[in-house]
ChimeraX commands (.cxc) that place a marker at each C-alpha (Angstrom):
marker #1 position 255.48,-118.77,-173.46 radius 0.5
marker #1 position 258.01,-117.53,-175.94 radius 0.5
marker #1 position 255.78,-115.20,-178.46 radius 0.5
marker #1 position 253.33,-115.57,-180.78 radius 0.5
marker #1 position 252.17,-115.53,-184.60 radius 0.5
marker #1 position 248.76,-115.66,-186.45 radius 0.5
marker #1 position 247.59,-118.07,-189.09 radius 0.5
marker #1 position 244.53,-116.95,-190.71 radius 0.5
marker #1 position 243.44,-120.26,-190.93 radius 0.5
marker #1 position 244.35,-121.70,-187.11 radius 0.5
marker #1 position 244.15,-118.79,-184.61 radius 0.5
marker #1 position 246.78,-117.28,-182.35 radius 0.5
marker #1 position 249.48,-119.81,-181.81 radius 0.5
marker #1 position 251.93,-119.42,-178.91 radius 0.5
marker #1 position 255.46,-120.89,-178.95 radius 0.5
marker #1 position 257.18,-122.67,-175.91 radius 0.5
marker #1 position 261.53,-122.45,-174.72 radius 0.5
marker #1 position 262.05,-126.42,-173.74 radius 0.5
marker #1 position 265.01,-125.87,-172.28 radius 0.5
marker #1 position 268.13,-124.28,-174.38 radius 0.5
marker #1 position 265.47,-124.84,-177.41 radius 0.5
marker #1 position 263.95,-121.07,-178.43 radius 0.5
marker #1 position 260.49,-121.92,-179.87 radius 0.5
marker #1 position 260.89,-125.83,-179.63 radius 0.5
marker #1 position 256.64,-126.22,-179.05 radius 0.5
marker #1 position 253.94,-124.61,-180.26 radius 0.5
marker #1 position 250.31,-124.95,-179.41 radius 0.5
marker #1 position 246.74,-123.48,-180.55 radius 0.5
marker #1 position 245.44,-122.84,-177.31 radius 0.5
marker #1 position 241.94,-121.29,-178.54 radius 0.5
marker #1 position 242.03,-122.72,-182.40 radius 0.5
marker #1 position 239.22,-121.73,-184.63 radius 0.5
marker #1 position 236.00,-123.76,-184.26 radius 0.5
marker #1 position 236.26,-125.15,-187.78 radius 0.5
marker #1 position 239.91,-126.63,-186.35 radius 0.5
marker #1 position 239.05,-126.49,-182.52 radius 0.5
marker #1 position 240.14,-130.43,-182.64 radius 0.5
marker #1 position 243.95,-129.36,-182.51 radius 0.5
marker #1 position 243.03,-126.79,-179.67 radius 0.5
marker #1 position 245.21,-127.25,-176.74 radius 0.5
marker #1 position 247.63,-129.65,-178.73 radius 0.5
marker #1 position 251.35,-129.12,-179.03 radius 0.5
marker #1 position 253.73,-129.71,-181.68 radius 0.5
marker #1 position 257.57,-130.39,-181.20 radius 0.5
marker #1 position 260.46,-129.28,-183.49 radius 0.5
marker #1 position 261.88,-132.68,-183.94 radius 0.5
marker #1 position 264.90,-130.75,-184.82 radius 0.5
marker #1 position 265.50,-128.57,-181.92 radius 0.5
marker #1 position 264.55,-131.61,-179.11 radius 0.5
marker #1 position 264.32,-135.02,-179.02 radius 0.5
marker #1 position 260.61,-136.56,-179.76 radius 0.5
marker #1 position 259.85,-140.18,-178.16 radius 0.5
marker #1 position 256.38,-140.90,-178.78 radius 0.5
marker #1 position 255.04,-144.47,-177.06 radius 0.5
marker #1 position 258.71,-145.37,-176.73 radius 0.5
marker #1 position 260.03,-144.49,-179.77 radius 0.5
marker #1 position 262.12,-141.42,-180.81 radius 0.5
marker #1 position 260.79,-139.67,-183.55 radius 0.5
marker #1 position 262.46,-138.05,-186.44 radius 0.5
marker #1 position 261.18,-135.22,-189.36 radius 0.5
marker #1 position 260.56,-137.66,-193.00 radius 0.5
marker #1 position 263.43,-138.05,-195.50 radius 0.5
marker #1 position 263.20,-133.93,-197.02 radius 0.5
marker #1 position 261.30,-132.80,-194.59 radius 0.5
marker #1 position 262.70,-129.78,-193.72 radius 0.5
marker #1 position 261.46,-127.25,-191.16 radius 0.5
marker #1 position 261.12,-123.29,-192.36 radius 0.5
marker #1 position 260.83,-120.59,-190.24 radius 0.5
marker #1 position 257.65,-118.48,-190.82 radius 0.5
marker #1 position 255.47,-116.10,-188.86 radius 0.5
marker #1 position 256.57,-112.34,-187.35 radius 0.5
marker #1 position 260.24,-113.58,-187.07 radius 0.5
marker #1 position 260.66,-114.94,-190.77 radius 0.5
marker #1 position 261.07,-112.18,-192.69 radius 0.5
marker #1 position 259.03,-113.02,-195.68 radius 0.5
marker #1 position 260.21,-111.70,-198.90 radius 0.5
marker #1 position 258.00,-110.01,-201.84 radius 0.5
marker #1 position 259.63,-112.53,-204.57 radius 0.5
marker #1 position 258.28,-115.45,-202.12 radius 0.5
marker #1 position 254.56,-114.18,-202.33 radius 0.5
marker #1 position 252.78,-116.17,-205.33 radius 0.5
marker #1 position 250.00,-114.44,-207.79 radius 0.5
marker #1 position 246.87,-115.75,-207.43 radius 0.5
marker link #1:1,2 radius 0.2
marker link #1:2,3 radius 0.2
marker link #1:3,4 radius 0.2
marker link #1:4,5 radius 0.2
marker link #1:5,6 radius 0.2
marker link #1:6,7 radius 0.2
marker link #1:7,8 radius 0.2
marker link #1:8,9 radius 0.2
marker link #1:9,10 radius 0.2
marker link #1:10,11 radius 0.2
marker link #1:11,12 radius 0.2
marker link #1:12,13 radius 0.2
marker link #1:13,14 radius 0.2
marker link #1:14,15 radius 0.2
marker link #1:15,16 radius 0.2
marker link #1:16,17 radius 0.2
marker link #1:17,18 radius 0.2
marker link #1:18,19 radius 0.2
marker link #1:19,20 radius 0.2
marker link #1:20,21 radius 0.2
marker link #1:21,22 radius 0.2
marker link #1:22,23 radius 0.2
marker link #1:23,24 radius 0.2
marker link #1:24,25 radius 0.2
marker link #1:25,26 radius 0.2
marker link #1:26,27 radius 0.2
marker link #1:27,28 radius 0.2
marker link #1:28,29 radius 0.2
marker link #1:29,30 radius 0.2
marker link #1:30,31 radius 0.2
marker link #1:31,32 radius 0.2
marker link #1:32,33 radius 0.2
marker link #1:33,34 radius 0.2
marker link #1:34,35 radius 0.2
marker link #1:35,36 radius 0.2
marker link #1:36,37 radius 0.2
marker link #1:37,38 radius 0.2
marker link #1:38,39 radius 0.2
marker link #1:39,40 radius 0.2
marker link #1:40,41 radius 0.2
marker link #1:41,42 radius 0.2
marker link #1:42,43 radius 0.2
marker link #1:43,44 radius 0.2
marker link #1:44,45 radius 0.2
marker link #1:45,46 radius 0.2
marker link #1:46,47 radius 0.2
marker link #1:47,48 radius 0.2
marker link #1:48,49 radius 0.2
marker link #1:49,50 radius 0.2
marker link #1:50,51 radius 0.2
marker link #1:51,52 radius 0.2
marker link #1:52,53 radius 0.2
marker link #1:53,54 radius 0.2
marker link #1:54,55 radius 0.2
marker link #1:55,56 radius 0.2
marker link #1:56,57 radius 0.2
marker link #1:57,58 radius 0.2
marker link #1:58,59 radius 0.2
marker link #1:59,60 radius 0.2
marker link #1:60,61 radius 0.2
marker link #1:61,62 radius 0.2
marker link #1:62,63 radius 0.2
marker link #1:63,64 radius 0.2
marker link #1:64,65 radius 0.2
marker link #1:65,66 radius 0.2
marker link #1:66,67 radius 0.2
marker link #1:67,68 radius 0.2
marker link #1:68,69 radius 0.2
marker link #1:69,70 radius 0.2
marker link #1:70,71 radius 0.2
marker link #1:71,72 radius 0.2
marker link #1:72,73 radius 0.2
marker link #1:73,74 radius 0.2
marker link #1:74,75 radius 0.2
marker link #1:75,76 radius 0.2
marker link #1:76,77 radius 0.2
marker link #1:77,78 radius 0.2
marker link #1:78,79 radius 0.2
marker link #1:79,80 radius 0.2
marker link #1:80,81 radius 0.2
marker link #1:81,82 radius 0.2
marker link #1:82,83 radius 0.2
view
């Protein structure tokens, strides 16, 4: 495991090194009860390693683009939206 963040909504999530690739994987381990379905589940940055799922390689959608958040991002007061 490669650190952590918290999402209020999720849990704890902890971030995986795949190789070279900081922080390629993430995963929920414990996930809320009202999301415990993705529990134990991990996610890939398609653009840090290559995806293959049933054969096939998977790439992010046309403007999909991924932005760093959590402890390491850094998030700037101009950012934050009024409610």
């Amino acid at each position: 495991m490669e650190g952590q963040t918290f999402c209020p909504y999720k849990g704890l999530c902890d971030y995986y090194d795949i190789g070279d690739a900081r922080r390629a994987a993430w995963s929920y381990r414990n996930a809320y009860r009202e999301v415990d379905r993705i529990s134990d589940l991990v996610s890939f940055e398609a653009d840090k390693v290559e995806v293959h799922l049933d054969g096939t390689r998977l790439h992010p959608e046309p403007g999909q683009n991924v932005v760093p958040h959590g402890i390491d991002r850094g998030l700037d007061a101009d950012e934050v939206k009024p409610h």
